[in-house]
C-alpha positions as CSV (number, residue, x, y, z in Angstrom):
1,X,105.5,44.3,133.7
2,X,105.2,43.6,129.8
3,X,104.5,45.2,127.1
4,X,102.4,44.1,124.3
5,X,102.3,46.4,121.0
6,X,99.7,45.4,118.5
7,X,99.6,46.4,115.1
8,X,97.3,46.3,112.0
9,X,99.6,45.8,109.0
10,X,100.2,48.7,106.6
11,X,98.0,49.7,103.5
12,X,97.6,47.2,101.2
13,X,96.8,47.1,97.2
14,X,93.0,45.8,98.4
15,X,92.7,48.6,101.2
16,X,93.3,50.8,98.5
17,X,90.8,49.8,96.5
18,X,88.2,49.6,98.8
19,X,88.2,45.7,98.3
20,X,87.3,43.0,101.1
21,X,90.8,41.1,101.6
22,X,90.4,38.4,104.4
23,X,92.4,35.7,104.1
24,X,93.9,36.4,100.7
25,X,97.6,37.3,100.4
26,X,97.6,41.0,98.6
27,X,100.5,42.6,99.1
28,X,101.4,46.2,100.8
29,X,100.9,49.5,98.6
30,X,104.5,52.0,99.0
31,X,102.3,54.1,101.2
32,X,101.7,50.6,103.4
33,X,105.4,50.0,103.6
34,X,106.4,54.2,104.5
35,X,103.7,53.9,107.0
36,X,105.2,50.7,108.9
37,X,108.3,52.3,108.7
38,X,107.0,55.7,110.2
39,X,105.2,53.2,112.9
40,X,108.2,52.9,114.7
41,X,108.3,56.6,115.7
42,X,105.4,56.2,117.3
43,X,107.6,53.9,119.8
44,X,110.9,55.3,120.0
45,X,113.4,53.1,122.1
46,X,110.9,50.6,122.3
47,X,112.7,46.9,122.9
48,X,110.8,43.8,121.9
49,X,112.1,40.4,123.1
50,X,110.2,38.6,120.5
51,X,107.7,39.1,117.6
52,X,104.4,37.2,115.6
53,X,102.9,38.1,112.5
54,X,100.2,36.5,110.6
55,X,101.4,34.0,107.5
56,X,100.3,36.8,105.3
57,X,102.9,39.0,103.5
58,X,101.0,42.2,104.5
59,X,101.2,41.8,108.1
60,X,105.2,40.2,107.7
61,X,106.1,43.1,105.4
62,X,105.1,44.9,108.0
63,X,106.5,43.8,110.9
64,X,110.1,42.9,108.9
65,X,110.1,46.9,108.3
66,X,108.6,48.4,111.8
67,X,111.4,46.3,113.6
68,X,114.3,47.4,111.3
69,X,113.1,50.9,111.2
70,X,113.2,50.4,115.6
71,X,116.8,48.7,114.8
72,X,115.2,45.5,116.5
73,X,116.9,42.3,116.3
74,X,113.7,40.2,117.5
75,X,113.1,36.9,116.1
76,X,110.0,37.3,114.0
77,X,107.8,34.0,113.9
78,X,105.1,33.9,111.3
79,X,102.2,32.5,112.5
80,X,98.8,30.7,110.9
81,X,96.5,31.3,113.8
82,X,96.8,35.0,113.4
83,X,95.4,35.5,109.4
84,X,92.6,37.5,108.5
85,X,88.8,36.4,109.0
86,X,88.0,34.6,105.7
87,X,85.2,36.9,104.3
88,X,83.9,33.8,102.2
89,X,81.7,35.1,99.1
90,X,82.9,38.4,99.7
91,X,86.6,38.3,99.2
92,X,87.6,40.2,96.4
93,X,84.6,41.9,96.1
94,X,84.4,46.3,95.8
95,X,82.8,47.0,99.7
96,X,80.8,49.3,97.9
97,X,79.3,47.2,95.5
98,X,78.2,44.9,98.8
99,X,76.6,47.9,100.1
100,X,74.7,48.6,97.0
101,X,73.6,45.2,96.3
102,X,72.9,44.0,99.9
103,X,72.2,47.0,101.8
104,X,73.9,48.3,104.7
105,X,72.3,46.7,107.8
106,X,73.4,43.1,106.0
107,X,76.5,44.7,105.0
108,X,77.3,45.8,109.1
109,X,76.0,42.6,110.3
110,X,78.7,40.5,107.9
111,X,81.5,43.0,108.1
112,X,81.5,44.0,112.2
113,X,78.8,41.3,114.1
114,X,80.6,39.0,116.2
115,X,77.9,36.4,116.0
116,X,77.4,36.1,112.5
117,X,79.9,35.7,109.2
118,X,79.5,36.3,105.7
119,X,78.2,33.6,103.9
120,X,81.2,31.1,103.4
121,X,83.0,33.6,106.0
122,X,83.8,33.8,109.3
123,X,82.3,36.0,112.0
124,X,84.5,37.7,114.5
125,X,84.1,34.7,117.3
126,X,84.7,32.0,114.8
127,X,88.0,34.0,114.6
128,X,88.5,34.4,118.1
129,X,88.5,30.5,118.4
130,X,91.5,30.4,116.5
131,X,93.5,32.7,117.7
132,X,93.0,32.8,121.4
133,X,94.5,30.0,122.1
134,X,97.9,30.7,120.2
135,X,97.4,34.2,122.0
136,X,97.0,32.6,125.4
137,X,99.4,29.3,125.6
138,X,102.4,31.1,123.5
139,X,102.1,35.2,124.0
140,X,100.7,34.5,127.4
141,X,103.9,32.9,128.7
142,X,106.0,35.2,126.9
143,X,103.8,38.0,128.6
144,X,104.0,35.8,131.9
145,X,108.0,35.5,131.3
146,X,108.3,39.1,131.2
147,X,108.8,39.8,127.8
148,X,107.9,42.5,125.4
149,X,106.1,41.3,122.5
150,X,105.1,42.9,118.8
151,X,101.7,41.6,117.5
152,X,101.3,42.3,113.8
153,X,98.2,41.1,111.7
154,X,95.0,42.2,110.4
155,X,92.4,44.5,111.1
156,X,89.8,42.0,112.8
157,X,92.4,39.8,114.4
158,X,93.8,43.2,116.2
159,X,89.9,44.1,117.3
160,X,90.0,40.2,118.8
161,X,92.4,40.7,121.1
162,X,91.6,44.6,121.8
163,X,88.3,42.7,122.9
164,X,90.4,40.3,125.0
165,X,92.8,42.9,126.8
166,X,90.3,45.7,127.0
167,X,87.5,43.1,128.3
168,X,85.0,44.4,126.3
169,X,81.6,43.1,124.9
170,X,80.2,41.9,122.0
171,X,78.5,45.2,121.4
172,X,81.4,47.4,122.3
173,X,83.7,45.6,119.8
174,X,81.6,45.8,116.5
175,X,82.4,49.8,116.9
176,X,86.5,49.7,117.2
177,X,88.0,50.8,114.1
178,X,91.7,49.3,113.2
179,X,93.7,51.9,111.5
180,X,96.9,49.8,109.4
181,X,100.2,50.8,110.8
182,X,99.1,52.1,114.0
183,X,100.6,51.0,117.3
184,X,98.3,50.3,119.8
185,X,101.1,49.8,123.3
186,X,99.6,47.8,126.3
187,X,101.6,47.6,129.9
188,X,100.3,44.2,131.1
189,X,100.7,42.3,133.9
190,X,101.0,38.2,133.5
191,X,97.3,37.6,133.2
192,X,96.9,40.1,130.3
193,X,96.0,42.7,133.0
194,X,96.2,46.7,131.4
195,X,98.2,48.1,134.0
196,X,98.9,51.1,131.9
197,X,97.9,52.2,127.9
């Protein structure tokens, strides 16, 4: 048995304000940072053999302090596949003003669909394209070698692989909610089987 422990990275400066981030590198607020660091007592004694992150300074902010704080000497390998949907024309923009000026079936349908993307965006299965397969071939066999791996990196690239472990639908995963810095801890067996949450 492994154990997989995925995590949204902390608040950052565009959480804060409400802002769509996606693929853009914003960094962590303080409150981000003190809540990776009071992740890791959500685990206590938890040993990781090896760690990924997303490219993004968020998500490896994040995981850089949830291992220290755990006293974890896992490698930490940085990883491309595992960034943030791109929210295309949206990026940058106030969520709230998106609301206003689209309304909010649109703004649902571009924000938690898994069919369809923002315009210029990505939806949630373009997303899943990318990352499943680093998920599968590298996480897999570290899964499959029994290891214990951390998982940090952003809020829809966490609900793409709750989708994958939890074997839910397309319907059941436009309602999971990410919350940043919280350790979600899966006991899986070698074909990402939940043996125990």
């Amino acid at each position: 048995m492994s154990t997989l422990v995925l995590m949204r990275h902390g608040e950052s400066l565009w959480n804060l304000e409400n802002r769509f981030t996606g693929s853009n590198d914003v960094p962590l607020t303080e409150k981000g940072r003190a809540d990776a660091v009071n992740a890791a007592l959500k685990c206590p004694g938890q040993k990781f053999d090896v760690a990924y992150s997303s490219t993004l300074s968020r998500a490896k902010e994040t995981a850089v302090l949830f291992l220290k704080a755990l006293e974890s000497d896992a490698p930490l390998i940085a990883e491309p596949a595992l960034i943030e949907k791109s929210y295309g024309i949206l990026e940058g923009l106030s969520k709230t003003r998106v609301k206003a000026e689209y309304g909010e079936d649109i703004y649902n349908l571009w924000h938690r669909s898994y069919e369809v993307g923002p315009p210029g965006g990505e939806s949630l299965y373009d997303l899943t394209l990318r990352v499943y397969p680093f998920v599968r071939r590298v996480v897999g066999e570290d899964l499959r070698l029994g290891k214990n791996v951390l998982l940090v990196a952003h809020g829809n690239v966490i609900r793409s692989l709750i989708m994958l472990v939890e074997k839910l639908d397309r319907k059941e995963v436009a309602r999971v909610e990410v919350g940043t810095a919280v350790p979600l801890i899966y006991h899986l067996d070698e074909k990402f089987t939940v043996l125990d949450r």
